[in-house]
ROSE-4610 file (N, C-alpha, C; in Angstrom, 1 decimal, always signed):
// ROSE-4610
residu = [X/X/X/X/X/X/X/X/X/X/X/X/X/X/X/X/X/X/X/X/X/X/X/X/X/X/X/X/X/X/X/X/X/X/X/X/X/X/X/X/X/X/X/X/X/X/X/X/X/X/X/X/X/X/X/X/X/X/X/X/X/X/X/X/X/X/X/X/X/X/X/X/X/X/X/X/X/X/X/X/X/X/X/X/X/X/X/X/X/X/X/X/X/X/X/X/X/X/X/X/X/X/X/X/X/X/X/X/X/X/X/X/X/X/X/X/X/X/X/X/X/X/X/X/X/X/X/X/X/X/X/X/X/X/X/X/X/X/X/X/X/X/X/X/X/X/X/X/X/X/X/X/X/X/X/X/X/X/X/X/X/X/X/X/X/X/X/X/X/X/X/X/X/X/X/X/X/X/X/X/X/X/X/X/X/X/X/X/X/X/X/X/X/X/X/X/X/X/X/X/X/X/X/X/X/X/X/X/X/X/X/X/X/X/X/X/X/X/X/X/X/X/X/X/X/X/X/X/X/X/X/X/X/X/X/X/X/X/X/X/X/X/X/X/X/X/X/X/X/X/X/X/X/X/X/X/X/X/X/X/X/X/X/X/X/X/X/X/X/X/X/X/X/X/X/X/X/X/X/X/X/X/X/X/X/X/X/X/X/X/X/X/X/X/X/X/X/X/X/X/X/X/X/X/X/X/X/X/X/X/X/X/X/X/X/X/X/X/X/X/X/X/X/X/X/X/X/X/X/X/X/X/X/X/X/X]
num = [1/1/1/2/2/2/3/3/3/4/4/4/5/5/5/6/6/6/7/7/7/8/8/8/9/9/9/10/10/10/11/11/11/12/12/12/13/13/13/14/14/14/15/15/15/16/16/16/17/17/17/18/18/18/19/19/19/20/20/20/21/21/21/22/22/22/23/23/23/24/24/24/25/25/25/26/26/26/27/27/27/28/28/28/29/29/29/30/30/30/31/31/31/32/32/32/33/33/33/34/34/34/35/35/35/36/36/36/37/37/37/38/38/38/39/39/39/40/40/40/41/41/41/42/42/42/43/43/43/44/44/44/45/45/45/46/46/46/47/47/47/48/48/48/49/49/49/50/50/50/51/51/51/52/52/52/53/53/53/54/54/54/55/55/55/56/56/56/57/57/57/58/58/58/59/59/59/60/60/60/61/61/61/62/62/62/63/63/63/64/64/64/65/65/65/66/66/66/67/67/67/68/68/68/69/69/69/70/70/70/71/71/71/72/72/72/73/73/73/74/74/74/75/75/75/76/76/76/77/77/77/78/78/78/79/79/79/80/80/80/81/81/81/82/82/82/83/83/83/84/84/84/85/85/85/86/86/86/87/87/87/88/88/88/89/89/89/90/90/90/91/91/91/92/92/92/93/93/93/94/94/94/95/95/95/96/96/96/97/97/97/98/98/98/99/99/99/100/100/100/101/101/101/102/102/102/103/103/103/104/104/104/105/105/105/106/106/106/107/107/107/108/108/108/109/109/109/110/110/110/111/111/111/112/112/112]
x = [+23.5/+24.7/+24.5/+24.0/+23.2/+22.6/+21.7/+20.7/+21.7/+22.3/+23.0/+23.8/+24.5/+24.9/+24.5/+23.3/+22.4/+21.7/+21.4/+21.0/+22.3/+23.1/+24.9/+24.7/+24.6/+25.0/+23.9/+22.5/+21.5/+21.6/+22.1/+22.2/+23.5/+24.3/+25.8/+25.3/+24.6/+24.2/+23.5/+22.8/+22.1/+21.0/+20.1/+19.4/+17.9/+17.3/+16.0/+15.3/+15.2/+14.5/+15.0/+16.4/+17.2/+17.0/+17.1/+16.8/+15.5/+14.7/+13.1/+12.8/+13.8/+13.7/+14.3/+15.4/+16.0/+15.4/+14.8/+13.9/+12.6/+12.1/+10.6/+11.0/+12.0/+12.5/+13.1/+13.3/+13.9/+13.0/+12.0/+10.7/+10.2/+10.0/+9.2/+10.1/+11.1/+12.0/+11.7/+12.4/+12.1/+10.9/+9.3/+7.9/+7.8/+8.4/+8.7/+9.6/+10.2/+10.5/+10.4/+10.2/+9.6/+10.0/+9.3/+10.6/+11.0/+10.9/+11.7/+10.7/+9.3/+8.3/+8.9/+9.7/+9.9/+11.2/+12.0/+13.4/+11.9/+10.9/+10.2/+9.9/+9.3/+8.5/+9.1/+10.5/+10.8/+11.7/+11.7/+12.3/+10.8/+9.7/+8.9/+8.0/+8.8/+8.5/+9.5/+10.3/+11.2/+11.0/+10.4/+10.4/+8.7/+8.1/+6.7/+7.4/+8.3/+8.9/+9.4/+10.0/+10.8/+10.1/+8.9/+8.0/+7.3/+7.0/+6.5/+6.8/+8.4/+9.0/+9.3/+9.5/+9.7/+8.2/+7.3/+5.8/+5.3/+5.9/+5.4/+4.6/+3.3/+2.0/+1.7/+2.5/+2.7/+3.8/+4.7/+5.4/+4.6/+4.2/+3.0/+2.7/+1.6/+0.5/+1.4/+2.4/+3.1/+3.3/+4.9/+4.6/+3.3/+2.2/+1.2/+0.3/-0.1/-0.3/+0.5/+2.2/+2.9/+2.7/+3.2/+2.8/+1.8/+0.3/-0.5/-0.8/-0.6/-0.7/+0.0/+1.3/+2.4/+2.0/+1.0/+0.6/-0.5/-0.9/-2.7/-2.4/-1.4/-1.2/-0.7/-0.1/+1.0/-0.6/-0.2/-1.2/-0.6/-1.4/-0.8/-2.3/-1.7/-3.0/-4.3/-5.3/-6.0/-5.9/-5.2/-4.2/-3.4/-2.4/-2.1/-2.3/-3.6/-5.0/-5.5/-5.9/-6.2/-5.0/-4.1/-3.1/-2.4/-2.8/-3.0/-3.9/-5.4/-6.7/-6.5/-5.3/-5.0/-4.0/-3.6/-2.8/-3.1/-3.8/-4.4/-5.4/-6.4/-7.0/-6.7/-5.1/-4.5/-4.0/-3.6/-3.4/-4.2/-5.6/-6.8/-7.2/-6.9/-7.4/-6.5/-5.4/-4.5/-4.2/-4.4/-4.6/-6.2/-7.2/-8.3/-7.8/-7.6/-6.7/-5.6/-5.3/-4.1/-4.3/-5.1/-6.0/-4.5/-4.1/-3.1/-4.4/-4.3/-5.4/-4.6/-3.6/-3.1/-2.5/-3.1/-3.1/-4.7/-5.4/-7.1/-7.6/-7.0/-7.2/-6.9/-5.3/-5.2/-5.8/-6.0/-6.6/-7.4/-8.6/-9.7/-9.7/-9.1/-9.1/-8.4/-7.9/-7.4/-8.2/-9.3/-10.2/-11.4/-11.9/-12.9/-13.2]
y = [+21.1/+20.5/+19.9/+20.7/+20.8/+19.2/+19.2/+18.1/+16.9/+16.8/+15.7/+15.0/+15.9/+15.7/+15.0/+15.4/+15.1/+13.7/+13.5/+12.0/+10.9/+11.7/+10.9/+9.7/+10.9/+10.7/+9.6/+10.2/+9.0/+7.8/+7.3/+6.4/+5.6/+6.3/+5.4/+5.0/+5.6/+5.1/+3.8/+3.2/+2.3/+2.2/+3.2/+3.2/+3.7/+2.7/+3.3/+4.3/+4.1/+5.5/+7.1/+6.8/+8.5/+8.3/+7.5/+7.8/+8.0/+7.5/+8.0/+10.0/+10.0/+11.6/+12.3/+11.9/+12.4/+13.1/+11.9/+12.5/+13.1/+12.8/+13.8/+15.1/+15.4/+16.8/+17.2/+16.7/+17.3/+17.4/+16.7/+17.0/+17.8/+18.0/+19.5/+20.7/+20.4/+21.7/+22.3/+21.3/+21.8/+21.8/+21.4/+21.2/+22.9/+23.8/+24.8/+26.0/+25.2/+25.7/+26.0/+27.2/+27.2/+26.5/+25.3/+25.2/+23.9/+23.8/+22.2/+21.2/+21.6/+20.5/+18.8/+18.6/+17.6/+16.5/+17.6/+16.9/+16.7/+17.8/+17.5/+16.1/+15.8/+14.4/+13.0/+13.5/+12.5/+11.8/+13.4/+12.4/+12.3/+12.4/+12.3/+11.0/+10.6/+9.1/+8.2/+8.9/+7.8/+7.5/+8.6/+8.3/+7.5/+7.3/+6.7/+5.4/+5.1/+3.8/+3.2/+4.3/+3.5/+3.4/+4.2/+3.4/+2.6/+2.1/+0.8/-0.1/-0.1/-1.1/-1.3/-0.4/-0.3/-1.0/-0.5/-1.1/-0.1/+1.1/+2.3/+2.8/+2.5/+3.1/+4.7/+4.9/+6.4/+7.2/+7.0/+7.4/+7.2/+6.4/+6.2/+7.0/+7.4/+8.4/+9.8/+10.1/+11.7/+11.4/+10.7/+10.5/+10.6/+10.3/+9.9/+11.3/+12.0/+13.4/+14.0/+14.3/+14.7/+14.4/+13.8/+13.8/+14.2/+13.4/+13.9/+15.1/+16.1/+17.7/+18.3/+17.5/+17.9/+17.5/+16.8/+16.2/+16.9/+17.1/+17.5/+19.1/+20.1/+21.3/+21.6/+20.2/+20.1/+20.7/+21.3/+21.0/+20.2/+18.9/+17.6/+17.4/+16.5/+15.4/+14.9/+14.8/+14.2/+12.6/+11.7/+10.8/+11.2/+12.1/+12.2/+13.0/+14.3/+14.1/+12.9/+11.8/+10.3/+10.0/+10.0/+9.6/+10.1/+11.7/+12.9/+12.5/+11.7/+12.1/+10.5/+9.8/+8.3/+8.3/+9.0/+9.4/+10.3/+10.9/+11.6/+10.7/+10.0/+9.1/+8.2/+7.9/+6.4/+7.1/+8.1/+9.5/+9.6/+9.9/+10.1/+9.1/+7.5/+6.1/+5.9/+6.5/+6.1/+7.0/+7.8/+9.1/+8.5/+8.4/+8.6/+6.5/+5.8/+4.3/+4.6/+5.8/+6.1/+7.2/+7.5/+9.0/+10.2/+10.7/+11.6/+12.8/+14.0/+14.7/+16.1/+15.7/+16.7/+16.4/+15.0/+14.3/+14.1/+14.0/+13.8/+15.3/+16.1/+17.5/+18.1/+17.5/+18.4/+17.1/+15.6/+15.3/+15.5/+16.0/+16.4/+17.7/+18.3/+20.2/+20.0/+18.6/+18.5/+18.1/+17.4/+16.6/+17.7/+18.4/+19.3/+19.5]
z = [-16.8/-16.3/-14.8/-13.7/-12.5/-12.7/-13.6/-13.6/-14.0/-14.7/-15.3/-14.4/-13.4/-12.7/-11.3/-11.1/-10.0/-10.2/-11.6/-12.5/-12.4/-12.7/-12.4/-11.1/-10.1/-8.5/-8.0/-8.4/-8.4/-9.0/-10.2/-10.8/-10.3/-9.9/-9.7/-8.0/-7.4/-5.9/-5.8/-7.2/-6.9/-6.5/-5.6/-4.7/-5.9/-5.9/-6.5/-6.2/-4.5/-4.2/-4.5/-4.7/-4.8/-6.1/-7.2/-8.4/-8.6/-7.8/-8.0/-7.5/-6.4/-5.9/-6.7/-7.2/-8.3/-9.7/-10.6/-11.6/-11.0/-10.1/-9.9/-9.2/-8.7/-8.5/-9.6/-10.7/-12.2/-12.6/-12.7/-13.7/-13.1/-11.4/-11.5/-11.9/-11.9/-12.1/-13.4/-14.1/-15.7/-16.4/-15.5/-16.0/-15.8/-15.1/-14.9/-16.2/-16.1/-17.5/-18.8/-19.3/-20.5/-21.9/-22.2/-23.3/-22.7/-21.9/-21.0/-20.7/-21.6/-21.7/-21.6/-22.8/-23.2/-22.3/-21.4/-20.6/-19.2/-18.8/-17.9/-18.0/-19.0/-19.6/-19.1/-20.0/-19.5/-18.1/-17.2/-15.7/-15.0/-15.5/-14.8/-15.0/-16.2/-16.8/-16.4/-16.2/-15.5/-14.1/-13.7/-11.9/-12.4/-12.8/-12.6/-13.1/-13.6/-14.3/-12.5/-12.6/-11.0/-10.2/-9.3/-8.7/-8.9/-10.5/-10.8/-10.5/-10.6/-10.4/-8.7/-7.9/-6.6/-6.1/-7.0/-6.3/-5.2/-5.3/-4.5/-4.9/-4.4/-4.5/-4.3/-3.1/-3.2/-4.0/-4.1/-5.4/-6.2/-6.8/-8.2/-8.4/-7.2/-7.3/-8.0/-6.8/-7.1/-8.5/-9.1/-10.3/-11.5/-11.3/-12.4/-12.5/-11.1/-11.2/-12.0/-11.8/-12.5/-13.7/-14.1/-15.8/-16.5/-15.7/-16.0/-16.3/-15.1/-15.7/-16.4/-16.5/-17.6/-19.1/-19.5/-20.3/-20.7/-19.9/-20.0/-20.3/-19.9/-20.2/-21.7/-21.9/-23.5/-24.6/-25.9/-26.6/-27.7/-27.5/-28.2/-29.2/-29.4/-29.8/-29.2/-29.7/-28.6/-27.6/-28.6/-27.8/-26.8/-26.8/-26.1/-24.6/-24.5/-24.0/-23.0/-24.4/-23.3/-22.2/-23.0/-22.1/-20.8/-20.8/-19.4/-19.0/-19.6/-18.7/-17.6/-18.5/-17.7/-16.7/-16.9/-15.9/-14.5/-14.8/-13.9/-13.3/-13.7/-13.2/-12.2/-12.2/-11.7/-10.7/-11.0/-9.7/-8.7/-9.0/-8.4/-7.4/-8.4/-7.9/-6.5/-6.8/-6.0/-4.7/-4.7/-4.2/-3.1/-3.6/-2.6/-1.7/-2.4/-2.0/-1.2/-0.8/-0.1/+1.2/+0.4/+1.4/+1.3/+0.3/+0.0/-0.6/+0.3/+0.2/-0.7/-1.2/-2.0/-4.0/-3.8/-4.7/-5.0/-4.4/-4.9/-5.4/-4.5/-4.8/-6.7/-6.8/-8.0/-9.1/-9.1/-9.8/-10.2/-9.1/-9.3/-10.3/-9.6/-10.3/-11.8/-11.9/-13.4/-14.5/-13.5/-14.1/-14.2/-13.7/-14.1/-15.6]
């Protein structure tokens, strides 16, 4: 309810960036969660959607780690595997293009 609410307040503000802080603080929350794999997924797809569109390089990055290790821990498919190891990569790219030393770090350690 907490979260729905908090998605509410960001969305009726308008403001891309609160909607971007918005879902990437719900996706880490509930990436935490046991069982909340899949609500994880998707505010964390949604905040990589809205820094796309913002064109926030740094947001990107946070976003695309996120998923990526949310993805990469899932036991999926191996597609969707590729799709963690792509994620994490664009993380990585963007991360050492940005010099975000907490971002190169867990790509790497994702990527081992």
């Amino acid at each position: 309810r907490l979260a729905q609410t908090a998605v509410e307040a960001a969305e009726h503000s308008g403001s891309s960036w609160f909607r971007y802080a918005a879902h990437i603080a719900l996706g880490r929350l509930f990436a935490q969660i046991p069982g909340d794999e899949v609500e994880a997924g998707i505010h964390f797809r949604t905040a990589f959607d809205l820094a796309t569109r913002m064109n926030s390089l740094p947001f990107l990055a946070h976003a695309a780690v996120e998923l990526g290790e949310l993805l990469w821990r899932s036991e999926q498919q191996s597609a969707q595997q590729r799709q963690a190891e792509g994620y994490v990569r664009q993380a990585l790219a963007l991360g050492e293009r940005l010099a975000i030393d907490s971002i190169i770090e867990r790509a790497r350690h994702l990527l081992r």
